[in-house]
N, C-alpha and C positions, 0 to 999 in steps of 0.2 A: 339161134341156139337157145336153148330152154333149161333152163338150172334148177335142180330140186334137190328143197333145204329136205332134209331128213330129220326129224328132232325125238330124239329120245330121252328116258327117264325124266317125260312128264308128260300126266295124261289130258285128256282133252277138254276136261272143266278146268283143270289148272290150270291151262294156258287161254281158255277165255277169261276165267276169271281175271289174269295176268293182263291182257289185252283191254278186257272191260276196264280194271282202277288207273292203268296206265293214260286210257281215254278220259276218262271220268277227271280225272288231276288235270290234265293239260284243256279239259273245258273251263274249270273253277278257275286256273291261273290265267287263262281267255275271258272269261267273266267278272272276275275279278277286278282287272283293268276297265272295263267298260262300267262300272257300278259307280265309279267315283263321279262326283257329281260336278262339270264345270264351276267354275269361277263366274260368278253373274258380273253382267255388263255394268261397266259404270253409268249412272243414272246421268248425263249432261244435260245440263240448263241453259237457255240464251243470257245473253250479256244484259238484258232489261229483268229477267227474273233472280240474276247475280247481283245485280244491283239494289232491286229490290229489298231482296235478302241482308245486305248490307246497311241498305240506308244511304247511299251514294249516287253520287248522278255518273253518268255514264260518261264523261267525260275525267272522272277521277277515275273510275274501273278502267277504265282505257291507259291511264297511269299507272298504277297499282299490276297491270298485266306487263305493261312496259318494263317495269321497273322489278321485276321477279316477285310481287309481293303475294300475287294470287297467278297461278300455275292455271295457263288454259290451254286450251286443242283447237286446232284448225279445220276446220274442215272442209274442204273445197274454200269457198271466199267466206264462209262463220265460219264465226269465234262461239264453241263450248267450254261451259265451265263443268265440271265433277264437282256434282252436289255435294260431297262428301268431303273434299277440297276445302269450297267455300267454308264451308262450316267450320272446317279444322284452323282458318284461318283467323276464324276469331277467337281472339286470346284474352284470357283476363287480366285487368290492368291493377297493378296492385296498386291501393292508395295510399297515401305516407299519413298519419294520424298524428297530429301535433298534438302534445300533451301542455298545458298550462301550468306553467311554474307558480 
């Protein structure tokens, strides 16, 4: 069985034009979403260029991971570090300034 819309009091460029912006918006709202630009990968480093970094021998990094002090990722049997991590990890140490009576 076959149904026929009947539409009146609008003529036939109005209703494309209607058809066309109707289209037109729900690409831009489709487009829209796909523009945004992912989130880039975190940069990871091995446990020897972590160290490096630091100034540590790989047996303190190995501590320091143990002990929550530097946040690392597993992966398969490596250990990565988030270069950005590292970094954030070193903090400045404020010094206490004696003054001379």
């Amino acid at each position: 069985m076959q149904t026929e819309i009947i539409l009146s009091g609008i003529s036939n460029e109005q209703l494309q034009d209607s058809i066309r912006n109707t289209v037109r918006s729900e690409f831009e709202k489709l487009l829209s979403g796909l523009t945004t630009t992912p989130e880039p990968a975190p940069e990871l480093i091995t446990r020897k260029e972590t160290a490096e970094i630091l100034g540590v021998s790989l047996p303190t990094l190995s501590e320091w991971t143990k002990n929550g002090t530097i946040p690392a990722q597993r992966i398969g049997t490596r250990v990565r570090y988030n270069r950005a991590n590292v970094y954030a990890s070193l903090k400045n140490v404020e010094t206490l300034k004696y003054r001379r009576a």
